[in-house]
C-alpha positions in Angstrom: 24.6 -14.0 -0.2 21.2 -14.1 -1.1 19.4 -16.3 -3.8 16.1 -15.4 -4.9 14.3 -18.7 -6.3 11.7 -18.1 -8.3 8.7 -20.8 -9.8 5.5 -21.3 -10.9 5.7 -19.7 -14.5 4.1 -21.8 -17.4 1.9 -20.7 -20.3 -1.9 -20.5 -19.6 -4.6 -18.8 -22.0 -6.2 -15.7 -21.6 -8.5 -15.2 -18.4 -6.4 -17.8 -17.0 -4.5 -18.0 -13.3 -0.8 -18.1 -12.3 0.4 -18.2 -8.9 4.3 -17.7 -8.5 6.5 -18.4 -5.8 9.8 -17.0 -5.0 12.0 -18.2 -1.8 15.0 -16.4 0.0 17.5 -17.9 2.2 18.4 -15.1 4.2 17.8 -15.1 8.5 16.3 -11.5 7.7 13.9 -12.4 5.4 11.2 -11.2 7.7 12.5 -6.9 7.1 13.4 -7.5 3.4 11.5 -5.8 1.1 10.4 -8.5 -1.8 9.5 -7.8 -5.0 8.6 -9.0 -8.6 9.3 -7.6 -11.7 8.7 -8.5 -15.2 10.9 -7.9 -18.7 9.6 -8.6 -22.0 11.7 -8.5 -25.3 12.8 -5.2 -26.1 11.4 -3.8 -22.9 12.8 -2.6 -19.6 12.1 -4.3 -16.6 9.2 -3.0 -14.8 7.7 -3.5 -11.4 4.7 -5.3 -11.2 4.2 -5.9 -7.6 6.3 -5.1 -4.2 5.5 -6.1 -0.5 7.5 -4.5 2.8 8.2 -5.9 6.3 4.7 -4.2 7.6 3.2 -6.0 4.6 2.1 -2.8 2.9 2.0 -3.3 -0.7 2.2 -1.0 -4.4 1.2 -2.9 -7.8 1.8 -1.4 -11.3 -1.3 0.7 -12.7 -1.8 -2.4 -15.2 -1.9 -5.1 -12.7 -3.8 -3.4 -10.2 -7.1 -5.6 -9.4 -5.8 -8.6 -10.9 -2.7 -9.6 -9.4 -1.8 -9.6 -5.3 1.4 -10.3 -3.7 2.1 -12.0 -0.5 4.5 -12.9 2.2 5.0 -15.6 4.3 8.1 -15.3 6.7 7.9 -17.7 8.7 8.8 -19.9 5.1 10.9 -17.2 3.7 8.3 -16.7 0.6 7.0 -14.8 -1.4 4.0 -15.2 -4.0 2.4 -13.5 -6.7 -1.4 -14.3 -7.5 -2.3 -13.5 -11.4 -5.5 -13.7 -12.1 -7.7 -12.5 -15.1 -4.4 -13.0 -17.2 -3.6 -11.2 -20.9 -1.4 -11.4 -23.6 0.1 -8.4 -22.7 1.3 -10.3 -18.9 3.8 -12.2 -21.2 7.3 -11.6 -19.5 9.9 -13.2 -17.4 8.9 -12.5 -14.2 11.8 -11.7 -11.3 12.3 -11.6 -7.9 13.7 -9.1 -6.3 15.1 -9.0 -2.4 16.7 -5.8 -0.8 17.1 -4.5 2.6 14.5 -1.9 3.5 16.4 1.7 2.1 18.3 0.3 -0.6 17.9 0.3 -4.3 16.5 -2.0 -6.5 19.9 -2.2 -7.8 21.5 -3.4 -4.7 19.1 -5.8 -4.4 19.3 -9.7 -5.3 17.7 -10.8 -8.1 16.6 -14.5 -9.3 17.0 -16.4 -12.1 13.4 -15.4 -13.2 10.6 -17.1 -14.7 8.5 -17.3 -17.6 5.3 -16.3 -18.4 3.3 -16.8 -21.5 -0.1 -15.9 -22.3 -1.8 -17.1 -25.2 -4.7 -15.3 -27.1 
């Protein structure tokens, strides 16, 4: 079983920086394909940001510029830079871990974070 753990949410004002973290105990972390995605109230959860083995990466249209994920394997983590942050970045933020060819769905997710921007 894997555990996604995520941290590094907290409120921060507009034009401010974030940097989450997200750690997975698995031997295979290296192949996994990691992710982060965000739910606000009344919204679905969205993608934001997702990283592969080879280290390619794919951010949401609204992110794009502002926000760049990471990987480091050889500590099993992941991280999420936010930079140039709005009100509209308010979510709780998830992690997401899956084997490369799977779903999101059969995927492990964390206990998620929270992020609050204030105008």
């Amino acid at each position: 079983q894997v555990q996604p753990v995520e941290s590094g949410g907290g409120l921060v004002q507009a034009g401010g920086s974030l940097r989450l973290s997200c750690s997975a105990s698995t031997t295979f972390f290296s192949i996994y394909t990691m992710g982060w995605y965000r739910q606000s109230p009344g919204k679905q959860r969205e993608l934001v940001a997702a990283i592969i083995s080879g280290g390619s990466t794919n951010y949401a249209d609204s992110v794009k510029g502002r926000f760049t994920i990471s990987r480091d394997n050889a500590k099993k983590t992941i991280y999420l830079q936010m930079n140039s942050l709005k009100p509209e970045d308010t979510a709780v933020y998830y992690c997401n871990a899956r084997r490369p060819g799977l779903p999101i769905s059969d995927g492990y997710w964390g206990q998620g974070t929270q992020v609050t921007v204030s105008s």
